[in-house]
N, CA and C of each residue as an Amber inpcrd file, in Angstrom:
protein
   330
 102.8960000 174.4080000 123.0270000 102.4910000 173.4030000 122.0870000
 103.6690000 172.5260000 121.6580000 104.5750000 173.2890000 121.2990000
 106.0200000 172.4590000 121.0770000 106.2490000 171.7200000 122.2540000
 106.4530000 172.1740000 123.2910000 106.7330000 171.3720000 124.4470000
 105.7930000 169.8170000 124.4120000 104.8100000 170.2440000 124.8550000
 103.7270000 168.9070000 124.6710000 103.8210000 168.0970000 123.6850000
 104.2740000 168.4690000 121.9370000 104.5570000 167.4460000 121.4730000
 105.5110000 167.0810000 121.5910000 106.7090000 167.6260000 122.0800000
 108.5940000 166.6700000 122.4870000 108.2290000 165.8640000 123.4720000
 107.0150000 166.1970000 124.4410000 106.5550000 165.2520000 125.4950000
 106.2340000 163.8410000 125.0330000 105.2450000 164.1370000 124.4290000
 104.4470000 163.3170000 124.0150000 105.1140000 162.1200000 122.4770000
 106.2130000 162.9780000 121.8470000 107.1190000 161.6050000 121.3390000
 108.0440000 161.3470000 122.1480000 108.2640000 161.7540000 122.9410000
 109.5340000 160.6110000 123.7360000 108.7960000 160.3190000 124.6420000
 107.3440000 160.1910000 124.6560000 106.8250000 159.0220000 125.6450000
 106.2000000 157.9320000 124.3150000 105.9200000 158.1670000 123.2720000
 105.5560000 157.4220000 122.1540000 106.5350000 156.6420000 121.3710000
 107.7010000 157.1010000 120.9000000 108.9920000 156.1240000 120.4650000
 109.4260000 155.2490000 121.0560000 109.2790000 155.2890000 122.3500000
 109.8090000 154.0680000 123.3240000 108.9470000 153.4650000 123.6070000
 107.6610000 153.7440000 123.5500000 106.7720000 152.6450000 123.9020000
 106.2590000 151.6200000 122.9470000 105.9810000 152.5470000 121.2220000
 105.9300000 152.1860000 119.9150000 106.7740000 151.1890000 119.4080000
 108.1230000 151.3240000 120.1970000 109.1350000 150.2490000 120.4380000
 108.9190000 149.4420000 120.4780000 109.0440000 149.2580000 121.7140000
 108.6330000 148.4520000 122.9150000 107.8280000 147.5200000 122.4960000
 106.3860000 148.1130000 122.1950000 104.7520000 147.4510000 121.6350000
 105.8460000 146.6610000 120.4580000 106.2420000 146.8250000 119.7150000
 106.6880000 146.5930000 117.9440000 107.8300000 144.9790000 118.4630000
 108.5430000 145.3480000 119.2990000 109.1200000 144.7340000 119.8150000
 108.5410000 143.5740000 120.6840000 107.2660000 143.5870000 121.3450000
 106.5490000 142.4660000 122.1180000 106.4210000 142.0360000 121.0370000
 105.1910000 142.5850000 119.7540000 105.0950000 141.5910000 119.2000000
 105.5030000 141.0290000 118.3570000 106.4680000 141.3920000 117.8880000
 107.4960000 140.5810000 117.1430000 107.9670000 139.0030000 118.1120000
 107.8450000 139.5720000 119.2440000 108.0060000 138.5220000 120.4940000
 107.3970000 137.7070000 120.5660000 106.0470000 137.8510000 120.6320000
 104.8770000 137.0090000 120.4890000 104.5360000 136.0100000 119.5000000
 105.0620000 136.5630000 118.1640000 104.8800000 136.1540000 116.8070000
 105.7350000 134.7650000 116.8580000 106.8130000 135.0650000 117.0900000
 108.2280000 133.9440000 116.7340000 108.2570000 133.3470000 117.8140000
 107.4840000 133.5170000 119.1270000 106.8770000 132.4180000 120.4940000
 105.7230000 131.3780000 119.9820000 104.9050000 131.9790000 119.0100000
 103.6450000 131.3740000 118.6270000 104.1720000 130.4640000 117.5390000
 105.0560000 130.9960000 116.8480000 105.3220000 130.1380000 115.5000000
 106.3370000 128.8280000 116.2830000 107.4110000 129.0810000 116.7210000
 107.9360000 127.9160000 118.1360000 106.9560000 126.8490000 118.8360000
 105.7010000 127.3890000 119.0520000 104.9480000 126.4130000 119.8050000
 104.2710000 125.6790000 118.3200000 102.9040000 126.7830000 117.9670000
 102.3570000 126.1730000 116.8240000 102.8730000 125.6880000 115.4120000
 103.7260000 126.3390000 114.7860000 103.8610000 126.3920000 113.6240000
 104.3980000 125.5350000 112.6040000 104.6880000 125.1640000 111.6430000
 104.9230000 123.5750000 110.9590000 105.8610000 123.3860000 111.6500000
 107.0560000 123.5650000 112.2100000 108.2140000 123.0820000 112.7730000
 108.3980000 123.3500000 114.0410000 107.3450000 123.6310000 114.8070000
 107.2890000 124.2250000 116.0450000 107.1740000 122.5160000 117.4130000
 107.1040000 122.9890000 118.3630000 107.0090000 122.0620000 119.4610000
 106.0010000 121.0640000 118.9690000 104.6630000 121.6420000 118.6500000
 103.4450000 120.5830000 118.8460000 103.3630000 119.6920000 117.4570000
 104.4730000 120.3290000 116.7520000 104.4490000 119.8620000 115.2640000
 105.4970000 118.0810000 115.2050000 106.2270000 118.4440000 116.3700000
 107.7040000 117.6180000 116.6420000 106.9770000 116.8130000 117.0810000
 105.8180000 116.8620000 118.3400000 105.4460000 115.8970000 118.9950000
 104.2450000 115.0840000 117.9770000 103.6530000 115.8570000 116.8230000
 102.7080000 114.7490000 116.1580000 103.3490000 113.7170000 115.4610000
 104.8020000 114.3390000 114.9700000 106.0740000 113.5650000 113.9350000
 106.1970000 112.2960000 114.7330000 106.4230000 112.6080000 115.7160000
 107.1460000 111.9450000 117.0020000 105.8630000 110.4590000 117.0490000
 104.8040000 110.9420000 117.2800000 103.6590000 110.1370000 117.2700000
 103.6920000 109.4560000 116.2750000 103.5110000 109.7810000 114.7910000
 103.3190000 109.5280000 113.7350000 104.6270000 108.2310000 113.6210000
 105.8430000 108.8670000 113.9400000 106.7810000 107.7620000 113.5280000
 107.1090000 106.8750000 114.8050000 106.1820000 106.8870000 115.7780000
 106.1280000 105.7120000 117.1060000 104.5880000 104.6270000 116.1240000
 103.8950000 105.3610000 115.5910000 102.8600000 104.3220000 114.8610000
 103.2240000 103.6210000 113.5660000 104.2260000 104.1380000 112.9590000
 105.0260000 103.5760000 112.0530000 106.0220000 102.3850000 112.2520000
 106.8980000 103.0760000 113.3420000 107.8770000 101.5800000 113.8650000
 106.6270000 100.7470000 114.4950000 105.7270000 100.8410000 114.8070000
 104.7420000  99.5970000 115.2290000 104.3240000  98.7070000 114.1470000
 103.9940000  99.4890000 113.3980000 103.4300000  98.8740000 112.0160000
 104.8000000  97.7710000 111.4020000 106.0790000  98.4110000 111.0270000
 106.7440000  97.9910000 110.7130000 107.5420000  96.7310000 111.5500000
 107.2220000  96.6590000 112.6520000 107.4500000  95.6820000 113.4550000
 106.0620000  94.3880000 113.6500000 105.1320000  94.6870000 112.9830000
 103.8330000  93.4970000 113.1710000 104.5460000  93.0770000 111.6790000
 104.3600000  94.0230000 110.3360000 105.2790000  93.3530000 109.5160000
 106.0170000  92.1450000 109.7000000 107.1660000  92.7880000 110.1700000
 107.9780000  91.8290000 110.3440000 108.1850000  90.5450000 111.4490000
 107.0160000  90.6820000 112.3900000 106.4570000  89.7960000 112.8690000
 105.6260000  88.7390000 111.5920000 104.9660000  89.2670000 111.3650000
 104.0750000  88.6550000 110.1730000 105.4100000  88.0900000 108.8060000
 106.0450000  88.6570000 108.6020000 107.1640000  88.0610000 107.8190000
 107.7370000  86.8770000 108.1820000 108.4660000  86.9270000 109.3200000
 109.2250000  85.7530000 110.3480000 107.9000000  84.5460000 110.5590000
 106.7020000  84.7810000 110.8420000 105.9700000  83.9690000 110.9900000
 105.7740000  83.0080000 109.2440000 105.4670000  83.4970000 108.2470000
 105.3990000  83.5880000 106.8980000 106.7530000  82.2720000 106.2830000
 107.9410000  83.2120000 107.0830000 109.5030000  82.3880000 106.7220000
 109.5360000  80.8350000 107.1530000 108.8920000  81.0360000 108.4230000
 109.2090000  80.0660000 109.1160000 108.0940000  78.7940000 108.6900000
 106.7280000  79.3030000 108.0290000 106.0490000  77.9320000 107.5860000
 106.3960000  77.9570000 106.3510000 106.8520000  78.6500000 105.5930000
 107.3850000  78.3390000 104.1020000 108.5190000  77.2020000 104.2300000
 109.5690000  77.9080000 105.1450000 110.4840000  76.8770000 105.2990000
 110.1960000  74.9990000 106.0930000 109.0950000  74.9260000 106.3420000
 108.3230000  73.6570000 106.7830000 107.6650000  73.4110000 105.4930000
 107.7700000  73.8750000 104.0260000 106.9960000  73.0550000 103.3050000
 108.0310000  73.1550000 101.9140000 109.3440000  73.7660000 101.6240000
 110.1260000  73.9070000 101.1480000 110.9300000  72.9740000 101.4630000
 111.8730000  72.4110000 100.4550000 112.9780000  71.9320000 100.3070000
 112.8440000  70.2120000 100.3210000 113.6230000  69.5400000 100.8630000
 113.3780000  67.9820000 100.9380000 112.3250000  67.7430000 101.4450000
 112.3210000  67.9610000 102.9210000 111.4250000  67.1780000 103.7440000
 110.1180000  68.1720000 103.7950000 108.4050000  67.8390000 103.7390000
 107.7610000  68.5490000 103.6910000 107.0150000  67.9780000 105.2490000
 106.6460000  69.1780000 105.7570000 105.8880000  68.6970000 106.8230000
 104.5420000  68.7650000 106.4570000 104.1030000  67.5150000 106.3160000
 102.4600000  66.8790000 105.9350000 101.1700000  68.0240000 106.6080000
 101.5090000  68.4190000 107.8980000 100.5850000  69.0310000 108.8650000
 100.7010000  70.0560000 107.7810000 101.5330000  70.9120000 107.6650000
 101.3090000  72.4480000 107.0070000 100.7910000  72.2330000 105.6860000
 101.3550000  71.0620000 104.7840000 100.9180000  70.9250000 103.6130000
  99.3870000  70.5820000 103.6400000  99.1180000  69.8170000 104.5020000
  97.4090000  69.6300000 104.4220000  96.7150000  70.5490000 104.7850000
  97.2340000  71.3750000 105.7020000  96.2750000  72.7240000 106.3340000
  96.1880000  73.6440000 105.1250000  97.7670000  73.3760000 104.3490000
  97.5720000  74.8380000 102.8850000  96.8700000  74.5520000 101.7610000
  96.2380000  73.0790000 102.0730000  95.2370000  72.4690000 100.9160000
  94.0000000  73.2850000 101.2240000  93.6960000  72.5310000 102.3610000
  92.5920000  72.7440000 102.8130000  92.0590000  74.3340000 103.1860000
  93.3750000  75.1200000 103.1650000  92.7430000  76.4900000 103.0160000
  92.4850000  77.0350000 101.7570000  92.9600000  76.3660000 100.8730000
  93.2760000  76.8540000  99.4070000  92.1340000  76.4680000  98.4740000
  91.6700000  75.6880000  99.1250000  90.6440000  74.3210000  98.8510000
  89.4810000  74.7970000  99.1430000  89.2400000  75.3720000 100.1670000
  87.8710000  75.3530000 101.2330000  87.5000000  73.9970000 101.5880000
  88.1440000  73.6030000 101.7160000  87.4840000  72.3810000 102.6390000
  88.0430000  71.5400000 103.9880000  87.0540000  70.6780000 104.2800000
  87.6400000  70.5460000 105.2620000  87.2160000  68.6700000 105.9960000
  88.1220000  68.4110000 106.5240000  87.8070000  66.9230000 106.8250000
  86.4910000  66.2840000 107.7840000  86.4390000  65.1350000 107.4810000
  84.5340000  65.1730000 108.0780000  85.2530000  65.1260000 109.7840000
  86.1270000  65.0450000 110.2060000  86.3350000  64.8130000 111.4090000
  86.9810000  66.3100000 112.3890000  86.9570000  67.1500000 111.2990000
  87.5450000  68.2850000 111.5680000  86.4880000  69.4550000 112.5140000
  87.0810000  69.7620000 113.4210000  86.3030000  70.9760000 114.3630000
  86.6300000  71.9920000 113.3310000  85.7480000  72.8430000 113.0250000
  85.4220000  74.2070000 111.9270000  84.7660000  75.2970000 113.2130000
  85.8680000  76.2490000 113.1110000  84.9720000  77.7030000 114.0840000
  85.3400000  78.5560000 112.6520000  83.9540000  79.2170000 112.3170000
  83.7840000  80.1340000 111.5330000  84.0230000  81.3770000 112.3890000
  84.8470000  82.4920000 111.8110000  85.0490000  83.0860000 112.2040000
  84.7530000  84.9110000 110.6680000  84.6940000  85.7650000 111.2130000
  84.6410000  87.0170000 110.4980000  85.5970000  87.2890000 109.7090000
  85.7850000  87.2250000 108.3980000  87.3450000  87.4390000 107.3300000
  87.5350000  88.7760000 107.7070000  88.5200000  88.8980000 108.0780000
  89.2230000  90.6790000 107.9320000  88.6660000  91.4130000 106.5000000
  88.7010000  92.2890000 106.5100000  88.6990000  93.1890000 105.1380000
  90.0470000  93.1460000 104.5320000  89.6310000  93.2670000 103.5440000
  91.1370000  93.3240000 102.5990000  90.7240000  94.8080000 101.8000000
  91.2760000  95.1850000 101.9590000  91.3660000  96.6290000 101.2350000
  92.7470000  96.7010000 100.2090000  92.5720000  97.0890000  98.7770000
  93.5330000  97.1340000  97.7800000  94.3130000  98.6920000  98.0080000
């Protein structure tokens, strides 16, 4: 009886190991792939801040566009074309000779 159980823990401690030891293995493999700071976590960041520099670049597309007709109706010389178009948008109206395509207003969301 003694015999069989000295058998039977030194085939159980090393394997109990072993087992304890995979999954500890498994655990800190899974948390690496899944887990807040893991691989798949890097690549949504990664995503997230490739849709951000986009955003921030139509911005500043939209800025430069913004600069550049401000500066056509600023300072000495005003250019008539922009000043009448910023009436007439400001205005709603529009000249009897004027082509009008109605088009769908974006949403504006606050």
């Amino acid at each position: 009886m003694y015999r069989l159980a000295a058998i039977a823990r030194s085939f159980a401690l090393p394997f109990g190991l072993h087992g304890l030891a995979a999954l500890l293995s498994c655990y800190f493999v899974w948390q690496g792939l899944n887990g807040h700071r893991g691989l798949k976590a890097g690549e949504e960041y990664q995503q997230q801040l490739d849709k951000l520099r986009y955003e921030r670049n139509l911005f500043k597309m939209q800025r430069l566009q913004w600069e550049r007709r401000i500066a056509l109706i600023r300072g000495e010389t005003i250019d008539s074309d922009i000043l009448d178009e910023e009436a007439r948008a400001q205005l709603d109206r529009a000249h009897k000779h004027d082509v009008v395509i109605l088009t769908p207003r974006a949403s504006r969301t606050p």
